[in-house]
SEDRENDREN-95422 format. One line per 2 residues: number of its first residue (from 0); their letters; for each residue x, y, z of C-alpha. Coordinates in steps of 0.5 Angstrom, whole numbers, padded with zeros to 4 digits. Example, Ala and Ser with C-alpha at 12.3 -4.5 7.8 and 13.67 -1.06 7.14 Angstrom:
0> as> 0025/-0009/0016  0027/-0002/0014;
% end
This chain:
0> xx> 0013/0011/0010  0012/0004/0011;
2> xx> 0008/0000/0006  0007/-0007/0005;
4> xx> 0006/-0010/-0002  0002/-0016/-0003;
6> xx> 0002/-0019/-0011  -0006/-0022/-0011;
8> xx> -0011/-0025/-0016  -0016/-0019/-0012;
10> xx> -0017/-0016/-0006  -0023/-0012/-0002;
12> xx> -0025/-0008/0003  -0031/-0007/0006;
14> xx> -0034/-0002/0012  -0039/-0003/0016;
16> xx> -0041/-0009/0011  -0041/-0004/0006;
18> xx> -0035/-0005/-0001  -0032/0001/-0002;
20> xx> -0025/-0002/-0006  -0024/-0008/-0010;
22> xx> -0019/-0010/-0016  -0018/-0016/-0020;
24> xx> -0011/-0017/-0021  -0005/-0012/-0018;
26> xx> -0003/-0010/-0012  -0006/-0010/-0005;
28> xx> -0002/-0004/-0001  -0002/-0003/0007;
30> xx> 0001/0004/0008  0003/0007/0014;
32> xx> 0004/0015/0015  0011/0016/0022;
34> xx> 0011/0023/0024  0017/0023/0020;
36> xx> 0015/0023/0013  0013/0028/0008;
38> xx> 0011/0028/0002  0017/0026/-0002;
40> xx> 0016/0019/0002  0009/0019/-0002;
42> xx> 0013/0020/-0009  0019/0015/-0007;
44> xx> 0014/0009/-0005  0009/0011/-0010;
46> xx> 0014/0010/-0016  0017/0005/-0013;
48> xx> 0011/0001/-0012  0009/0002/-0020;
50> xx> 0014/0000/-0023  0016/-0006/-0018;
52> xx> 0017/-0012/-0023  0013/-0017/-0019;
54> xx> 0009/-0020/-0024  0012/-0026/-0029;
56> xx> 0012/-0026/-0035  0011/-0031/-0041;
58> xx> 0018/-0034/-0039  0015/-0034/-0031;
60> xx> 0020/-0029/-0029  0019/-0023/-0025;
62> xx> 0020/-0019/-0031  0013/-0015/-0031;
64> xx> 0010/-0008/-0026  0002/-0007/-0025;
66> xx> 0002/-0002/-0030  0004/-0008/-0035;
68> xx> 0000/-0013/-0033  -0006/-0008/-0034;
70> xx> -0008/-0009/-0026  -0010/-0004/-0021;
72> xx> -0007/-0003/-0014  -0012/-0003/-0007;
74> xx> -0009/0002/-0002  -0011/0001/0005;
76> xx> -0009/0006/0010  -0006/0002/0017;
78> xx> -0003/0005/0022  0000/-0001/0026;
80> xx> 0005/-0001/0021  0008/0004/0025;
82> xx> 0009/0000/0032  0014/0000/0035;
84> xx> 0015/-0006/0041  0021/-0006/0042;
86> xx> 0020/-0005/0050  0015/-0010/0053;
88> xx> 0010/-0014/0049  0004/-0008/0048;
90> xx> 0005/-0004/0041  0006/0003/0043;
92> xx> 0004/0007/0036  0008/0014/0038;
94> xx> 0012/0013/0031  0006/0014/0027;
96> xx> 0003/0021/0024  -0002/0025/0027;
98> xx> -0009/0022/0023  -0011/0029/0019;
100> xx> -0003/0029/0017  -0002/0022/0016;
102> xx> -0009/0023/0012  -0007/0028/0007;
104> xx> 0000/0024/0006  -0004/0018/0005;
106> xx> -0008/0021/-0001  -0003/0025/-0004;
108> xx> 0000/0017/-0004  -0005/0014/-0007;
110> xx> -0006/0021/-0012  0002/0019/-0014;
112> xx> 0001/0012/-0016  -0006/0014/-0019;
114> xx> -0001/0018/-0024  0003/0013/-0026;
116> xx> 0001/0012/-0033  -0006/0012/-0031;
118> xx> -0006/0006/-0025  -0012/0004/-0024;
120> xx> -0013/0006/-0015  -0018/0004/-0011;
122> xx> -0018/0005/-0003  -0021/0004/0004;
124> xx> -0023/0009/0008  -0018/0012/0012;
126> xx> -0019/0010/0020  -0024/0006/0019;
128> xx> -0026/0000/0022  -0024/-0004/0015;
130> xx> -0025/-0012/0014  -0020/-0013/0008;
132> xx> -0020/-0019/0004  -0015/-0022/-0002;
134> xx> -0013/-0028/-0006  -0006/-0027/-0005;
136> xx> -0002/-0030/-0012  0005/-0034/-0011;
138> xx> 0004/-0032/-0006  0009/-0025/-0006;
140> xx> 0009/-0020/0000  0015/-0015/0000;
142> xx> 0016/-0010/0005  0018/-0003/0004;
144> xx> 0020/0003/0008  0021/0010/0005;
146> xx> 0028/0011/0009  0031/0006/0005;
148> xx> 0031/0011/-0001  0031/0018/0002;
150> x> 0036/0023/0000;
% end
């Protein structure tokens, strides 16, 4: 599982020109589901994600979680994450999971992370055409890959 976190000032996502997931302060995360992955990777990246200590403190050091900071997380399903361009220049997605998998897999990510003492999670819709906007703070954009922590 692949995601790619963005510290953000707020964030949405709009499908077909309707909102249908925005925060405030917090996190923006792109997710993306591979063929490998398994539900222990939503519960890794999930935790990880929750208790990453991005935000500064009153020190203006990264010292604080989302869940500190009182923000939110918005999570955008994004199966390009997955690509592989190793050859050519054309992105092949073979590496990303099957949509009916990768949406059940998707949403018990979001359901992990909304545990995380109650963090506060909105979403796109999964597969949708989606238009995402963000005020990025810093800015601060990690990327994180569930392999690096797989037992």
């Amino acid at each position: 599982m692949k995601a790619v976190v963005q510290r953000v000032a707020s964030a949405s996502v709009r499908v077909e020109g309707n909102t249908v997931g925005e925060i405030d302060k917090g996190l923006l995360v792109l997710l993306g589901v591979t063929k490998e992955d398994t539900e222990e990777d939503a519960q890794i990246l999930s935790k990880k994600i929750a208790a990453m200590r991005i935000f500064t403190d009153e020190n203006d050091k990264m010292n604080l979680s989302v869940k500190d900071i009182g923000g939110s997380v918005l999570v955008i399903s994004n199966f390009t994450l997955c690509a592989d361009i190793r050859k050519g220049t054309r992105p092949s997605f073979d590496p990303a999971m099957p949509p009916e998998e990768a949406n059940r897999l998707y949403e018990y990510f979001c359901e992990g992370l909304s545990e995380q003492e109650n963090l506060p999670v909105e979403k796109g819709v999964f597969g949708a055409e989606m238009k995402v906007e963000l005020l990025n703070d810093g800015p601060v954009t990690l990327t994180l890959d569930s392999t690096l922590w797989r037992k």
